[in-house]
N, C-alpha and C positions, 0 to 999 in steps of 0.2 A: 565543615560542610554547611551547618546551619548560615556561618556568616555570607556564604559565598551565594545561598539561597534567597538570603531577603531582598537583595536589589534586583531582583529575576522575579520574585512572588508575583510581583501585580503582571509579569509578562507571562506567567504560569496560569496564572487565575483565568486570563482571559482565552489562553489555550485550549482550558478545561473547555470553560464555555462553550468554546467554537468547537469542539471534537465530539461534545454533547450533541448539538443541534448535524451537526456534518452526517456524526454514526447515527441518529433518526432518520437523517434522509437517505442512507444506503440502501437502508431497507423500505423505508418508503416510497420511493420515487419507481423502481421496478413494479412493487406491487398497484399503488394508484393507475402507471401505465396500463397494464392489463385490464386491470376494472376500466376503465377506458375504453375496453377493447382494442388494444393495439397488438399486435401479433406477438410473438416470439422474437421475430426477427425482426421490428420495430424496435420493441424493448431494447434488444442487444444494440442495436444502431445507436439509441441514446446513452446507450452504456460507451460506446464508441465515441461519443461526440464528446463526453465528459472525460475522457484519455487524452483524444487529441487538444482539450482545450485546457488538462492539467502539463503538457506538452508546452504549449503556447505560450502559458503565462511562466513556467519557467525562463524563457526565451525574453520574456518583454518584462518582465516586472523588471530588473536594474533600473533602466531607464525611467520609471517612475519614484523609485528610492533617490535617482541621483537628481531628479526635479526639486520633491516636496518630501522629503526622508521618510522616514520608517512611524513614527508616530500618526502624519494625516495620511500616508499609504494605508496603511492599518486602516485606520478609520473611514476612510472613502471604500475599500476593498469590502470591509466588513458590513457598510451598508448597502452597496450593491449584492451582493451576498442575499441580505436580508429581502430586498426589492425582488432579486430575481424568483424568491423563495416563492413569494405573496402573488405572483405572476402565473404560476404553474395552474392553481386554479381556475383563475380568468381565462388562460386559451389553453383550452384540455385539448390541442390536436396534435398530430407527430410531428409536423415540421416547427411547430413553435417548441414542442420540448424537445427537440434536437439541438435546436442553439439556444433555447435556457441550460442544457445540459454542459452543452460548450462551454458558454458562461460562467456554472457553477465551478469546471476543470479550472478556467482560466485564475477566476475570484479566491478557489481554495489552496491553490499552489503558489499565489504572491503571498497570501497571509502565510502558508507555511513556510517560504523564504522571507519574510521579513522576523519571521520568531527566530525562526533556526539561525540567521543571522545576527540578531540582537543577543541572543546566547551566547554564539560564540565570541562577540565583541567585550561579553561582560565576563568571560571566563578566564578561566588562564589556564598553563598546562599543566599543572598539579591536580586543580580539577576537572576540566574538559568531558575527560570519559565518564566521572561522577553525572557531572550536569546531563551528558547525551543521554546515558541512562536511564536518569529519572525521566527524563524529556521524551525517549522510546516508549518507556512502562507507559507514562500518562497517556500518551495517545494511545493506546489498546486498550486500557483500564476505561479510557471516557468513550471511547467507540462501541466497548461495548454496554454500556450504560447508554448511551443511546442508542443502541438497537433495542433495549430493552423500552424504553419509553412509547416504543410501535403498539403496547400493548394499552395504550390510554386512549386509543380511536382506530376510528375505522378509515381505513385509503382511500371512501368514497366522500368523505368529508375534509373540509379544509383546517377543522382544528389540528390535525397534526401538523401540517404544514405552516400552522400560525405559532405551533408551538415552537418548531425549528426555528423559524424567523425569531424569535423571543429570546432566545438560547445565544443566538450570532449578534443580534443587537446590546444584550447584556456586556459581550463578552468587547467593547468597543469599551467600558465604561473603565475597569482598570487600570490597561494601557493607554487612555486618554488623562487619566490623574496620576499616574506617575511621577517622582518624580526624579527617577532613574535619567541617567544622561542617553539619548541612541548611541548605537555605533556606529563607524564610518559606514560608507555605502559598499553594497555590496559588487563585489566581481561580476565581468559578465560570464556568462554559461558559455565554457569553450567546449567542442565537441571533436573527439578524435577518433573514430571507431578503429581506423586501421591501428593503431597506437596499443586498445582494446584486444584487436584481432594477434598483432602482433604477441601480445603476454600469455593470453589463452582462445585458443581458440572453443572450447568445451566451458567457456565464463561467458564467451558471448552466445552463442548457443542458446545454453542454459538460461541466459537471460530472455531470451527470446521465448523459450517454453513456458519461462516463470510465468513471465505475459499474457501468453495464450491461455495459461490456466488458471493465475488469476484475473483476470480479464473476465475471462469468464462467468468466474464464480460471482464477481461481485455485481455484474448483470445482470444476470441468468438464476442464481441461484435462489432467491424469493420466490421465484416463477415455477421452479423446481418444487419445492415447498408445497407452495399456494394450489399448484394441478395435483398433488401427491394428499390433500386432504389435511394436509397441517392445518391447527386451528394457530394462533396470533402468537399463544405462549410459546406451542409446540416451535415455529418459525423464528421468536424470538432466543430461544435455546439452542435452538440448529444452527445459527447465525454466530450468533455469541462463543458457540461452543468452538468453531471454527477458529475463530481469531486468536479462543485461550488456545488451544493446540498451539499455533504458532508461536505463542510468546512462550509456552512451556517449553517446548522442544527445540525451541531456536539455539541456543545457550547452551547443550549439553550436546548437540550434534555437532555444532563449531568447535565447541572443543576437542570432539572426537577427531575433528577434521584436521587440528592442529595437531596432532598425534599421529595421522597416518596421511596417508596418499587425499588429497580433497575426492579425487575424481573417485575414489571409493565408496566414499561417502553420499557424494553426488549421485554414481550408479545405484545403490542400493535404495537411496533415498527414493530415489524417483521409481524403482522398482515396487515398494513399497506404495506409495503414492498410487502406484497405476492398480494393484491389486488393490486398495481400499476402495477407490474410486469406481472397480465392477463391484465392491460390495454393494454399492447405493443402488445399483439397478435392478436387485431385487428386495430392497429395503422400503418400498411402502406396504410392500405385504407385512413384513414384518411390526411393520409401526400400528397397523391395522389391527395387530394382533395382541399386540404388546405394548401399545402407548406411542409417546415420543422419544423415550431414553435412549431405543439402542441406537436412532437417527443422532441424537447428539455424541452418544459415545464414538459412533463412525464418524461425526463429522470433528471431532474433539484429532481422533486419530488421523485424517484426510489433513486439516490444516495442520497437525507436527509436522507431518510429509513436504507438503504442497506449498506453504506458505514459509517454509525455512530453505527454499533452495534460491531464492534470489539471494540470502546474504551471504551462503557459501560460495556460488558463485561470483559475488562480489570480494568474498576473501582471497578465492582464487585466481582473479584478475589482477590481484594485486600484490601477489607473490613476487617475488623478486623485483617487484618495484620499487623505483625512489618515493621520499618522501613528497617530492616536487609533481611527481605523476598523480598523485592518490586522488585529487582532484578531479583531475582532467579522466582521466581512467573510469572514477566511480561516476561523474556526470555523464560519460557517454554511457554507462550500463544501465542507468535509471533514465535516460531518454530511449533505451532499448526498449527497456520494459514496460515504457508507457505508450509507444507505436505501436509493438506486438500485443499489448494489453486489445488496443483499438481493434486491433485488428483480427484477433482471438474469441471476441463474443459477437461476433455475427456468423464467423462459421460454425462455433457450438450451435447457436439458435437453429441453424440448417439441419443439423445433428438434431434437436427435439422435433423441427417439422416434421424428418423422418420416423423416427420411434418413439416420440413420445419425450415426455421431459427426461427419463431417463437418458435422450442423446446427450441431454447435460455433461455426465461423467463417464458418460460412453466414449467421449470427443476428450476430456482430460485423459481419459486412462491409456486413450493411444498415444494422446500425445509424452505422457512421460513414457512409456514403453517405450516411441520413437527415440526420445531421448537417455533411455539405458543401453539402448543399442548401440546408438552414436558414442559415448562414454567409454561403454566395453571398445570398441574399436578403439576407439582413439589410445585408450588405455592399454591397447596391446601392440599398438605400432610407434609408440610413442612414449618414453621412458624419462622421468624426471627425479630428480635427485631426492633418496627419501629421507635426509637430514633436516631436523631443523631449523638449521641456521638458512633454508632460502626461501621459508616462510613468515608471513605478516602475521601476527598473533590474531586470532576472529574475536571482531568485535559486533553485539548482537545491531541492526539498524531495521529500518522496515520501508516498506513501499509507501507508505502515506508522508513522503518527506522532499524536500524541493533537494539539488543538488546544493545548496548551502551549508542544508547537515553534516554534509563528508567534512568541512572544513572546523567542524569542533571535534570530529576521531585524532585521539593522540598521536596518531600515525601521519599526520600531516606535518607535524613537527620537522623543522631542520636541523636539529642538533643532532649531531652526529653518533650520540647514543639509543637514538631511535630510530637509523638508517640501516638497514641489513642492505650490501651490496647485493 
């Protein structure tokens, strides 16, 4: 493993970097907007603009890989990146950070298709799911490491945002001294949805929910925080706390899921999710009372829930499918979830107009209740075979990744020892 790692290192290093300065602005960029004064439902619009343009740049980046490759891709990506960062300052109004937001969507999903793609050019199939692996862990690991750095300034100042910029421009110098070969250029992003609809329909769904609720969260959720009297720390543990849930509970839930029915899994999941999720609505009394702990302990438990049900449902999309499909299948589900993402955090924000920030998890808790519902139905009119052999083994992935990632999962392989009819 160690050999299979060093010609990847300097393309790791510069990952870290950028995941560092990336998870500082998740959280910074919501809260600066407020201190701005911008509504609820502003904020979410720029959380929307940054969907739609992590959308886009999956769609358009090939075409600049198959110009000038993966090396000055990288590097002109990574400095725009930094520019747009150092910009947000200068014009503090909503329609300029609406399309810096765009921007940012567009600038952080080429760089993470030209990694994801130089990974899998440098791997092979012995390692592959090693590599996705560690390549999953780090970007959670540095994300939340950069949320934690929120706590070295204030959102009404621009050092944090000089700081971010500092983090993305580093992360240029690695990958520029390499002296690793690129790999060929990547595929374009084909998009099937009926194809999608066809294998599950409770995958695409689910995808769509996943959206609406992280969508939301990654919007919304500082904002949530910040009106609830979190001090920076308390915001920076609620935040962080969220993402370890995910990465904790990803991995033992998929494996449950490869053990039984997905859509069980799925239901209960999302059950669970919707009753945590009325937990937080009366959880700033509590923090009032009691500090910021039980807020991270809930939000520790909310992202097990909420932040593991796009990969099952990605497992489950891909159940009795070919090798040859995993691609196409997994690229439509992650262009699912980044239009319903868009489209998920302006109606949460309507949701706090009305009640407060607590609409925040008011608006998830329905929405996964909506979708236990849907499940239990589906799961009682609709019966599938509960052997093993017509399922994909669950492998853990995460929403911060271009469609390129699906093609380092072992399961794209065409050898016929890794094909379940």
């Amino acid at each position: 493993m160690l050999n299979a790692l060093i010609p990847i290192s300097a393309l790791l290093i510069s990952n870290a970097f950028l995941l560092l300065g990336h998870g500082l602005l998740l959280t910074l960029l919501p809260i600066a907007a407020s201190e701005l004064g911008f509504s609820d439902t502003q904020v979410a619009l720029t959380g929307s603009a940054y969907f739609l343009g992590f959308v886009s740049g999956c769609l358009a980046t090939p075409y600049m890989l198959k110009r000038v490759g993966h090396i000055r891709s990288f590097a002109v990506l990574a400095t725009c990146y930094s520019v747009v960062i150092l910009v947000f300052p200068l014009l503090p109004e909503f329609y300029s950070w609406m399309l810096l937001r765009f921007l940012i969507g567009v600038v952080i999903s080429g760089l993470y298709m030209i990694i994801e793609s130089w990974l899998n050019g440098t791997s092979t199939a012995s390692n592959r799911g090693s590599i996705l692996s560690i390549y999953t862990t780090l970007n959670l690991v540095m994300v939340m490491c950069g949320q934690q750095l929120f706590n070295l300034g204030s959102a009404r100042e621009s050092m944090l945002f000089g700081l971010a910029a500092i983090f993305i421009s580093i992360a240029i110098i690695p990958v520029s001294l390499t002296r690793s070969s690129a790999p060929a250029v990547v595929k374009q992003v084909t998009l099937n949805m009926a194809k999608v609809w066809k294998h599950s329909h409770v995958a695409l769904i689910g995808a769509v929910v996943a959206g609406f609720v992280t969508g939301a969260f990654w919007a919304l959720a500082p904002i949530y925080a910040k009106d609830n009297g979190f001090d920076s720390i308390q915001l920076g543990a609620f935040l962080s706390a969220t993402v370890l849930g995910g990465a904790c509970f990803q991995v033992p839930l998929g494996k449950f899921s490869d053990r039984f029915d997905r859509r069980s899994v799925l239901m209960f999941t999302a059950l669970a999710g919707a009753l945590v999720s009325m937990l937080f609505i009366g959880l700033p009394y509590v923090v009032s009372t009691f500090g910021g702990w039980p807020a991270a302990i809930s939000a520790f438990f909310w992202g097990g829930t909420c932040m593991t049900l796009y990969a099952i449902c990605l497992a489950h999309a891909n159940d009795n499918a070919t090798s040859e499909d995993f691609v196409e299948i997994s690229s439509a589900m992650l262009i699912t979830l980044g239009l319903s993402s868009a489209i998920g955090a302006p109606i949460a924000s309507l949701a706090m107009g009305l009640i407060g920030a607590q609409g925040l998890y008011a608006f998830t808790s329905i929405c996964l209740a909506t979708f236990f519902v849907i499940v239990l139905l589906r799961r009682r009119s609709h019966t599938i075979p509960s052997t093993l052999e017509t399922k994909e083994s669950f492998r853990a992935v995460t929403d911060m990744a271009s469609p390129t990632a699906y093609e380092m999962d072992p399961r794209t392989e065409t050898d016929t020892d890794n094909v379940r009819q």
